[in-house]
C-alpha positions in Angstrom: -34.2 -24.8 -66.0 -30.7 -25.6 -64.7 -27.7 -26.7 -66.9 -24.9 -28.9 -65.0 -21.5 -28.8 -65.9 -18.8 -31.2 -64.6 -15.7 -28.9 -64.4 -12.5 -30.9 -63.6 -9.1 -30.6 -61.3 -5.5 -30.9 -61.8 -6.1 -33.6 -59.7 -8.1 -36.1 -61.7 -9.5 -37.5 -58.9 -12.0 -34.6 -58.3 -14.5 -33.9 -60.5 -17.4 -31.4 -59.3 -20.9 -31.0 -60.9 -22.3 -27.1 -60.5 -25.8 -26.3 -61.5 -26.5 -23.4 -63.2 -28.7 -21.4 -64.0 -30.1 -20.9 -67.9 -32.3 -18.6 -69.6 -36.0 -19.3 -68.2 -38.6 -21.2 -70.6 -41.3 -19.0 -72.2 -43.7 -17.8 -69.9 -41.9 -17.2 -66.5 -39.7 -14.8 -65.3 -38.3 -11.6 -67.5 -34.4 -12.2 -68.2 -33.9 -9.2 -66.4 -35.0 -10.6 -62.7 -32.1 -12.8 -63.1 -29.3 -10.1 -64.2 -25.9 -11.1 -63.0 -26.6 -14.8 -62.3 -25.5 -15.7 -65.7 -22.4 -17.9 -65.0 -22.5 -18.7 -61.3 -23.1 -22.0 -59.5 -25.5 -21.2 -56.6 -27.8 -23.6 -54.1 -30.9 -24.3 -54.3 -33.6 -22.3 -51.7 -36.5 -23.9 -50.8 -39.4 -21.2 -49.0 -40.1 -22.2 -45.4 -41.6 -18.8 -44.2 -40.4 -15.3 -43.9 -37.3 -16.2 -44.8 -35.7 -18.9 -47.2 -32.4 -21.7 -46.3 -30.4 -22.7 -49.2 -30.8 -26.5 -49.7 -28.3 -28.6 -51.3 -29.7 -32.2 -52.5 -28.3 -35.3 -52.7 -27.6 -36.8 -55.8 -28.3 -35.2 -59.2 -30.6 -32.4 -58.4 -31.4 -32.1 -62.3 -32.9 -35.7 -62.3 -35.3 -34.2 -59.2 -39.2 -34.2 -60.1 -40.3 -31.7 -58.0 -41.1 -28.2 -59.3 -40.7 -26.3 -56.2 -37.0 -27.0 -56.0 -36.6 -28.0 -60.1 -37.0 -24.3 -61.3 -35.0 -21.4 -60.3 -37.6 -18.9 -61.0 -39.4 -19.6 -57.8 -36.2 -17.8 -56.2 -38.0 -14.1 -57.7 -41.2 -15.8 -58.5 -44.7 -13.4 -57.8 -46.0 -14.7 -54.2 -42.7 -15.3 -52.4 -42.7 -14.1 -48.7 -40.5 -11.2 -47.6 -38.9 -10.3 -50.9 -38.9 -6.7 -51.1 -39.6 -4.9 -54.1 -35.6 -5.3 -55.9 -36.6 -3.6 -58.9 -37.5 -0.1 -56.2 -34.6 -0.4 -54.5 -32.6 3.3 -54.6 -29.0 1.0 -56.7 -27.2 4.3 -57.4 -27.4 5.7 -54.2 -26.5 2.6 -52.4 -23.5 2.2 -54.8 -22.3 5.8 -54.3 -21.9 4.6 -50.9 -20.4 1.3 -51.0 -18.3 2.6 -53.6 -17.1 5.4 -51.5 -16.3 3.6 -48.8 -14.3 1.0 -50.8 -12.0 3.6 -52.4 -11.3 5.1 -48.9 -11.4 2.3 -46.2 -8.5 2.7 -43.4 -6.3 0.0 -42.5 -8.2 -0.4 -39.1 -11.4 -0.9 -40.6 -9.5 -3.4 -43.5 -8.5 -5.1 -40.4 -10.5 -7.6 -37.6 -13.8 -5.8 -36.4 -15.9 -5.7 -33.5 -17.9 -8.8 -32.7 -20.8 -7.0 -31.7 -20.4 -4.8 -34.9 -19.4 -1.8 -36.3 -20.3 1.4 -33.4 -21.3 4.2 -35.3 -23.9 1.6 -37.2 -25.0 0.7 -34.1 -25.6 3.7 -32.9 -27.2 4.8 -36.4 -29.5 1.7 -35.6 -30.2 2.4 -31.9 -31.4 6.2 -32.9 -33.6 4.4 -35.2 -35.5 1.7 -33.4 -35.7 4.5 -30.1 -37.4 6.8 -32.9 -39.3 4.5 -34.8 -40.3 1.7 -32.8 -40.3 2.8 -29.2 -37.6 0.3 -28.2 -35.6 1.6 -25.1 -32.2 0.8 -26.1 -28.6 2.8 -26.7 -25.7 1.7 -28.9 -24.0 -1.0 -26.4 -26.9 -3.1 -26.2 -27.1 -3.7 -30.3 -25.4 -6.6 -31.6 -24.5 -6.5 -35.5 -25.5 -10.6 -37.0 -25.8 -11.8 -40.6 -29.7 -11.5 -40.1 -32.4 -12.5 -38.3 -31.9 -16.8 -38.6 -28.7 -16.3 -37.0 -29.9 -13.8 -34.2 -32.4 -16.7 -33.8 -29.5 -19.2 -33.2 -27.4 -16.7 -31.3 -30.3 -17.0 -28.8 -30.7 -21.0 -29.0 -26.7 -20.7 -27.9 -26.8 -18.5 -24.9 -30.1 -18.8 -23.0 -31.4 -22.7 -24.2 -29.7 -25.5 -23.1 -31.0 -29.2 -23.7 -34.2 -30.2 -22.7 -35.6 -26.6 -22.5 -39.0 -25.8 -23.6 -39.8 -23.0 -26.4 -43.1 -21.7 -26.8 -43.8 -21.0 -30.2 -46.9 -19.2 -32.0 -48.7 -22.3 -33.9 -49.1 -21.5 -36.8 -45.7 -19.7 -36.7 -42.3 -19.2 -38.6 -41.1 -22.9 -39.1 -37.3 -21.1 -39.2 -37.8 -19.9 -36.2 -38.8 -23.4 -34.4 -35.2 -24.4 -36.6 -33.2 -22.1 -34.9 -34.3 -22.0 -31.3 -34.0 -25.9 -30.8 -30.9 -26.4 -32.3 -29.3 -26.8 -29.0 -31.6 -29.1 -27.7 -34.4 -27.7 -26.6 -37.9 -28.5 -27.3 -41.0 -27.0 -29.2 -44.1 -26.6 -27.2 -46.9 -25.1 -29.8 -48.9 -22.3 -28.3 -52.5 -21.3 -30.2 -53.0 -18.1 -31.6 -56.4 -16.2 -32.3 -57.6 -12.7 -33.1 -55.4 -10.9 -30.2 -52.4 -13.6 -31.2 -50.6 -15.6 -28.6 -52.8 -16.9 -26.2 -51.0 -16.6 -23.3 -53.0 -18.7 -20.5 -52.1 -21.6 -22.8 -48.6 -21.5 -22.2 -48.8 -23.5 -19.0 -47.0 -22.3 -15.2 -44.2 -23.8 -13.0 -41.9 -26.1 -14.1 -44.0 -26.3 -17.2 -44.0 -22.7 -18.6 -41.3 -22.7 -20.8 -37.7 -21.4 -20.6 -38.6 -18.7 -23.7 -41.2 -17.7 -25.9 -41.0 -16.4 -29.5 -43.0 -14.0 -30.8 -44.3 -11.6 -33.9 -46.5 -9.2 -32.3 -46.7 -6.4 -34.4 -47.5 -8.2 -37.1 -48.1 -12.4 -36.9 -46.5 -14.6 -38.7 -48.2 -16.0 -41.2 -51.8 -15.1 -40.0 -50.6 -11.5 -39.8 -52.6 -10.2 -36.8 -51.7 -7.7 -34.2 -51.1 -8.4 -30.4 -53.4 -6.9 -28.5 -52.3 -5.0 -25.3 -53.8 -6.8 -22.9 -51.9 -10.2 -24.4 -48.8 -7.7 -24.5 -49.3 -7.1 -20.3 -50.0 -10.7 -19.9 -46.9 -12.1 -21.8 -44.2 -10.1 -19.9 -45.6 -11.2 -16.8 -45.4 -14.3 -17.5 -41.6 -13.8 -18.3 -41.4 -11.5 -15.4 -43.1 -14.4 -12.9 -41.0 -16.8 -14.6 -38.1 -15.6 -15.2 -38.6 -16.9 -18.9 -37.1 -14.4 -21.7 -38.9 -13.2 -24.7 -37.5 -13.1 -28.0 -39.6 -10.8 -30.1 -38.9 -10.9 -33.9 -39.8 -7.6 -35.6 -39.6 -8.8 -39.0 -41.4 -5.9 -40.8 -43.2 -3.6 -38.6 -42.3 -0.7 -40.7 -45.4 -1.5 -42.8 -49.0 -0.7 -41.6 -51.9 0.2 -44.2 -54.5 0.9 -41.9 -53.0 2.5 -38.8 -49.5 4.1 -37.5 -46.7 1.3 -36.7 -47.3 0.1 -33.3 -44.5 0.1 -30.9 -42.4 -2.7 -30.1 -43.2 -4.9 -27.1 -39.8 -4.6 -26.1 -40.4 -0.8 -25.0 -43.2 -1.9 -22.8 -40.4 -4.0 -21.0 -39.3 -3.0 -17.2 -37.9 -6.4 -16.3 -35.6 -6.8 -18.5 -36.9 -10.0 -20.1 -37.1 -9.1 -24.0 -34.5 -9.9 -26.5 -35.7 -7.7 -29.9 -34.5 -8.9 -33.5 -34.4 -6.9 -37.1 -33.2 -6.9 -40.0 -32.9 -5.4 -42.9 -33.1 -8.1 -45.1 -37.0 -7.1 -45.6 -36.4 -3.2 -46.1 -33.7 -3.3 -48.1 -32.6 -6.5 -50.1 -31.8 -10.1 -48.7 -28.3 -10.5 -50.1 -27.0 -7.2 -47.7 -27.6 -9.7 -44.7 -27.1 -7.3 -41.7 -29.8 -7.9 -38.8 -29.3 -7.3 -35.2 -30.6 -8.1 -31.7 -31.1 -5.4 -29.0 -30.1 -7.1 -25.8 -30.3 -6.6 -22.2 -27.5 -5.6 -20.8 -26.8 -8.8 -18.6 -26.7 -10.7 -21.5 -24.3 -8.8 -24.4 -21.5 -10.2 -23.1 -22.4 -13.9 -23.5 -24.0 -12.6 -27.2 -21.1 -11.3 -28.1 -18.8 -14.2 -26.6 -21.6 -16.4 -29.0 -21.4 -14.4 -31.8 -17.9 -14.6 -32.2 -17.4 -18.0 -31.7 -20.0 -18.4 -35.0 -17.9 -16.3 -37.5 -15.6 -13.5 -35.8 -17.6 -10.4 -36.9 -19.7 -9.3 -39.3 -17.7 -7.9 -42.9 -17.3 -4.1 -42.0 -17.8 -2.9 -45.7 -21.6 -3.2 -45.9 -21.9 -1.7 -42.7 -20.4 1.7 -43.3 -22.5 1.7 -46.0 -25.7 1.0 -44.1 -24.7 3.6 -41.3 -24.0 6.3 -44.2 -27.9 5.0 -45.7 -29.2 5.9 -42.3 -28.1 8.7 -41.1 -28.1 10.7 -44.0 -31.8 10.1 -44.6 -32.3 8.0 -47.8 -33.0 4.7 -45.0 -36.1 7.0 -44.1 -37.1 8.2 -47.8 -37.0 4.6 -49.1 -40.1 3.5 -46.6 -41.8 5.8 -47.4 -41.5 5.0 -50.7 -42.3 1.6 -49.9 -45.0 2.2 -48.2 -46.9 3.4 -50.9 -45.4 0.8 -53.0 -46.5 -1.9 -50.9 -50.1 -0.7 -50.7 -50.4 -0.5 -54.3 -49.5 -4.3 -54.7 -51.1 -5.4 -51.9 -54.5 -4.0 -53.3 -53.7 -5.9 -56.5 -53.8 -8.9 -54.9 -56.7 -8.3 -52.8 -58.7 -7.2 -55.6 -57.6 -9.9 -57.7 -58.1 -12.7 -55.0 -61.5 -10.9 -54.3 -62.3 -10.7 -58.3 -61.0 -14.5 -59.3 -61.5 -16.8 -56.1 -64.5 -15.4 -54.1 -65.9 -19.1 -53.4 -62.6 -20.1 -52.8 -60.4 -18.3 -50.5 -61.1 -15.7 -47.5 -58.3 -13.1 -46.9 -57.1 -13.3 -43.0 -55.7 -10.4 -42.8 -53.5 -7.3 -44.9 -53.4 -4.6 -42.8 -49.9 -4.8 -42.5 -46.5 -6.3 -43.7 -45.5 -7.9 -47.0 -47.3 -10.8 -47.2 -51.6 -11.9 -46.4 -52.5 -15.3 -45.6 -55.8 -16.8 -47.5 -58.2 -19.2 -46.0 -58.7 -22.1 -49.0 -62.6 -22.7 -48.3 -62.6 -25.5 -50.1 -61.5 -29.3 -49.5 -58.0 -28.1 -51.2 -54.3 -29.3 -50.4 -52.6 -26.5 -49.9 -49.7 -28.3 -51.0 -50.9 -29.6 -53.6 -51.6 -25.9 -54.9 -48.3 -24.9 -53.8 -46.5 -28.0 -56.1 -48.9 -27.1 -58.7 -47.7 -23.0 -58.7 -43.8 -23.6 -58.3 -44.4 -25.3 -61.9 -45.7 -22.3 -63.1 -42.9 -20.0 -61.2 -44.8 -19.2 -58.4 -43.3 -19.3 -54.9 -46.6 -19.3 -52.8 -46.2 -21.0 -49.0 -48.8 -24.0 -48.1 -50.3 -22.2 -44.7 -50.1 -26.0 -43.2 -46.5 -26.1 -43.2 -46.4 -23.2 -40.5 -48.1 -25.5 -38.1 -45.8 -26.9 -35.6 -48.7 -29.5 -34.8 -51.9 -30.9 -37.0 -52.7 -28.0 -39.1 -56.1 -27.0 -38.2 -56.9 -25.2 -41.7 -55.5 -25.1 -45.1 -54.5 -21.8 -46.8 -51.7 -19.9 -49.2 -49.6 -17.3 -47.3 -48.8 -14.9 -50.7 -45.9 -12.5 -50.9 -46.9 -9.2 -53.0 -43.9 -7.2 -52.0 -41.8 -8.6 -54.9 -43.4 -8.9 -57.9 -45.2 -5.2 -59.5 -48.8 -5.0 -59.8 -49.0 -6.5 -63.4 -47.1 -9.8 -62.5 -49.1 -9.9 -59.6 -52.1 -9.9 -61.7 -51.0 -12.7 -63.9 -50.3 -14.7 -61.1 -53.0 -14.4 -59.6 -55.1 -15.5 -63.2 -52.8 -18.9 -62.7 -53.4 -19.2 -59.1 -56.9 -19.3 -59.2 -56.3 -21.7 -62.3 -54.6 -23.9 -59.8 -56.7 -23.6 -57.2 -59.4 -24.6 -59.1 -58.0 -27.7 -60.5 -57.0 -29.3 -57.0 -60.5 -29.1 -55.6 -62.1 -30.6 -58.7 -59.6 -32.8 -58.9 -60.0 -33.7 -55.0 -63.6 -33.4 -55.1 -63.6 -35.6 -57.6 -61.7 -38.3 -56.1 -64.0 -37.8 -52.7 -67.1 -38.1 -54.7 -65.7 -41.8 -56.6 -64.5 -42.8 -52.7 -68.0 -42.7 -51.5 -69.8 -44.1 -54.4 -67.1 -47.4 -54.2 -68.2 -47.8 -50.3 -71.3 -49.5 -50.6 -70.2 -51.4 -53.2 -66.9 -52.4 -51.3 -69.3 -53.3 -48.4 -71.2 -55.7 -50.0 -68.6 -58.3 -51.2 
């Protein structure tokens, strides 16, 4: 629930209302998901794919009906996509660091920073992605940004200009589609299957886009691999084009069923491939640090673009982050994860498997932080996705990732935030839900055809 406060100026013309938040009702969150947002005004998010926007409403968001936006539980709430498991997260090591480097910071690094970010981090980052992910890269082509939705933008700004076309994976990240025609350019949908993009679709000549986005180690939302044939076949089409690629790696550090396959970008000899992280997904969402890896004809109109947005990115965090890299706890925590992830992914299978088996079909979980689910039945995914926000969970209706007519109807559920035990509550609720919207639909299909004839005959 939220409490609003008006809290008034000397001047006593202004008066501002801030929402916060109160103690949840019985039944949702623990109080201790919440710890340390007792007291603070803070927007509302609403989830629009692997990462969330904060929202501000018109009007007086209290006397809103919806549930999805009414109930700040569905900010930590079991199913939400890309929220990493908080409550694993190494605080006392991280807080060594930061701590550290608060007591001891110079007056050059209290001072203006580097627009492309602080060096030793990117080099710390650069070792990393050369090691992990097979991206051929070195310390000047990284670029430090507040995470991935601006590195999206920062690529709108320097290679899309109005009019531009964008192909875009359909169904895809709807953030993605925000970001990349915010300067004017326009969305051309391009069908996945079980190799992802489909390439040949993307059309030639004056019709074959000015860039393409892509997640291909690990689809977004149907959460497939691309294959390497599609891989070849994409950067020729860049390469023939002269198109660029921007390939968003959101998080390829987690595969259950094979090693991490290597980035596209390291399969690159023209030159064409922008590559975005962040750790947002490995770490927690608040830290926002991402970065772009850049060709080298381009940093300098990234980093012109980048600090004409906000100057540089706050230098604190970083030291930290290069400290939690190169001294190894970055590489421990995955691994952690990793098992972490499995175990809660497995929970959700099973439970899906165990609760819904006439109702939903996995896609896939092979990798990641999140599986999409077929609904088999004549459900609205939105409807189910209303219907859970109510009940504190922040599931994503599979439809609104279509940047076209959504072919089918599904949930894309989160399992990297919530432990196995909420997960299986949720999941008891879900199917609940799920239930309820197809009798409730079936119902109202069965009483449409039985009024037709009668409706004929007058």
């Amino acid at each position: 629930m939220l409490e609003a406060r008006k809290v008034s100026f000397p001047s006593p013309n202004i008066e501002v209302k801030v929402v916060l938040p109160i103690p949840f009702r019985s039944g949702a969150l623990p109080a201790h998901s919440v710890e340390g947002r007792q007291g603070q005004g803070y927007a509302e998010h609403q989830e629009i794919g692997p990462n969330r926007f904060a929202r501000v409403h018109g009007g007086d968001p209290l006397l809103r009906d919806d549930p999805e936006t009414a109930h700040p539980e569905t900010l930590l709430g079991p199913f939400r996509v890309s929220l990493p498991a908080l409550d694993q997260f190494p605080h006392k090591t991280w807080a060594r660091l930061v701590s550290r480097h608060a007591r001891n910071m110079s007056i050059v690094l209290m001072a203006y920073g580097d627009p492309a970010g602080y060096l030793p981090l990117r080099q710390a980052i650069a070792d990393y992605l050369r090691t992990a992910r097979a991206v051929v890269c070195d310390a000047s082509q990284v670029l430090i940004v507040s995470g991935s939705q601006m590195a999206l933008r920062l690529c709108a700004m320097a290679l899309l200009k109005p009019g531009d076309e964008v192909c875009v994976e359909d169904p895809g990240y709807p953030g993605a589609r925000s970001a990349l025609t915010a300067t004017g350019a326009t969305v051309r949908p391009v069908p996945v299957d079980d190799e992802g993009l489909v390439v040949r679709l993307m059309g030639s000549g004056k019709h074959s886009g000015r860039l393409a986005y892509v997640t291909p180690s690990h689809q977004y939302p149907l959460g497939m691999s691309m294959s390497a044939s599609r891989r070849l076949a994409l950067l020729e089409w860049a390469r023939h084009h002269q198109s660029w690629i921007v390939e968003d790696d959101y998080d390829s550090e987690y595969r259950y069923a094979s090693r991490p396959l290597a980035a596209l970008q390291g399969m690159d000899t023209a030159s064409r491939v922008i590559y975005v992280g962040t750790f947002s997904k490995v770490l927690f969402p608040s830290l926002r640090i991402g970065y772009l890896v850049v060709p080298r004809s381009l940093m300098r109109t990234f980093i012109d673009h980048r600090e004409a947005l906000d100057i540089f990115s706050p230098t604190l965090y970083q030291l930290a982050l290069r400290d939690f890299l190169t001294d190894g706890h970055f590489a421990r925590h995955l691994r952690r994860m990793r098992a972490t992830y499995l175990s809660r992914r497995d929970a959700l299978v099973n439970g899906l498997q165990r609760r819904l088996p006439q109702m939903l079909t996995i896609a896939n979980a092979d990798a990641g932080m999140h599986l999409t689910a077929w609904l088999l039945s004549r459900g609205d995914d939105r409807e189910v996705v209303r219907r859970a926000a109510a009940h504190g969970i922040s599931a994503t209706a599979l439809s609104s990732c279509y940047a076209g007519k959504a072919s089918k109807m599904g949930l894309v559920l989160g399992f990297g935030g919530a432990d196995e035990t909420q997960i299986g509550r949720a999941v008891e609720t879900l199917a609940d839900i799920v239930r309820g919207v197809h009798l409730g639909q079936h119902g109202a299909h069965s009483r449409e055809k039985r009024a037709s004839p009668r409706a004929a005959r007058v």
